[in-house]
N, C-alpha and C positions, 0 to 999 in steps of 0.2 A: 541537821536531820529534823525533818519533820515531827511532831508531836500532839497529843490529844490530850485530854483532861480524865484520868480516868479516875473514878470513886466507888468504891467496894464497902456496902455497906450491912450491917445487921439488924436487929430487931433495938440488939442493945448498944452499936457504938457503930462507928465511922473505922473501919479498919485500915485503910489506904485510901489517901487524894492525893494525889501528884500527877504531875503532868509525863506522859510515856510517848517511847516509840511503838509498841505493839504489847497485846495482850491476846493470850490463847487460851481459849476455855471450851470445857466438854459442853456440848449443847446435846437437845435428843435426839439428833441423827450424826452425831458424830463429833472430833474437834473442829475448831473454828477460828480463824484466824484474824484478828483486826488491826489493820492500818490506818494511817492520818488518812482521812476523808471518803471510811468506811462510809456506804450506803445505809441509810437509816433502819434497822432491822429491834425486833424482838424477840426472845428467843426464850425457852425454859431452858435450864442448866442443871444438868443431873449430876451427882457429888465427884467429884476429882478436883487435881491440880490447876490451878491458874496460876499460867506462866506471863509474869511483868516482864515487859523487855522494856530499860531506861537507859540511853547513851549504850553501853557494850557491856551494861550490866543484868544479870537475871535474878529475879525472886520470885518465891514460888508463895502463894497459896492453896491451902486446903480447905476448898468450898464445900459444903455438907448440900447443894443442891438452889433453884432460886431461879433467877432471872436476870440477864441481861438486855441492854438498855444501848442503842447505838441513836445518838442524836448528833446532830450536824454540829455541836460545840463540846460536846462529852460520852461518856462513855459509860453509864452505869451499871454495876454489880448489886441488884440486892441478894442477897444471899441467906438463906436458913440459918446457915453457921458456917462460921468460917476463920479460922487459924493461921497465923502467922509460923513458918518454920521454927523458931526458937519456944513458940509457945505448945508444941505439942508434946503430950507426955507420952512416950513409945510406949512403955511398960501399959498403962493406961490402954493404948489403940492395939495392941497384940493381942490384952486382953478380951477388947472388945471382939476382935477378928473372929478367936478361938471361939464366942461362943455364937456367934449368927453364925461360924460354919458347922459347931453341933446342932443347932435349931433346925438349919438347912436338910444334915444328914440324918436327922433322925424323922424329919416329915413330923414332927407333935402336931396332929391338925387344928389344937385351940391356939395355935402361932399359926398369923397370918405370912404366907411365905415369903412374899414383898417385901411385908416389912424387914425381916430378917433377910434379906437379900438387900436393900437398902442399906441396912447399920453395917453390913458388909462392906460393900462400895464405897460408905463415908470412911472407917474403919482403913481402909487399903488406899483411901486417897492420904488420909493422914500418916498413912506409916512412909506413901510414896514420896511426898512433901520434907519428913523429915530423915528419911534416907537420901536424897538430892542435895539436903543442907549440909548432912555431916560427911557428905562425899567435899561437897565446896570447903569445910573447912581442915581438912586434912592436907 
């Protein structure tokens, strides 16, 4: 089976470099799919899951948002922030959730509503990420 070089990186470490069969990521107009000898493409990446697909196995990350990167030899993720399934604290990301959806619902106008709709998004990609993990290990 075919494969690509894919590398998902942050401000502060190198989170994944291994060689895949496919990797799926939210871009701004929707998911997006990549295969060995994707068309070279750019793309901004808004916060959800990035799904690894390696031989018949899946891993997920939790992207907080960034860019991806399709070049004829790899496959780049730079990413704002980004989480490995075992390293996300649930307790931590519910908390978060609960309160951009009070910031959301109560309209406070010195809260820019973006932004609170953002920490949302990151918020619910990380609960999505490690709800997929402890479904795979049950």
């Amino acid at each position: 089976m075919a494969t690509f070089r894919l590398e998902v990186v942050t401000a502060e470490r190198m989170v994944f470099s291994d060689d895949v069969n496919m990797v799926v990521a939210w871009g701004t107009e929707g998911q997006l799919g990549i295969l060995p000898h994707h068309a070279p493409l750019m793309t901004m990446l808004r916060p959800g899951d990035l799904l690894i697909r390696k031989d018949n196995e899946e891993q997920y990350l939790a992207i907080g948002g960034g860019f991806l990167e399709v070049r004829p030899d790899k496959v780049i993720v730079l990413a704002d922030a980004c989480e490995r399934a075992e390293e996300i604290d649930v307790t931590r990301a519910e908390a978060a959730k609960r309160r951009a959806e009070e910031i959301l619902k109560a309209r406070v106008p010195e809260v820019d509503a973006a932004v609170a709709e953002a920490a949302l998004r990151r918020s619910l990609a990380r609960l999505k990420v490690a709800e997929k993990r402890r479904r795979r290990l049950r």
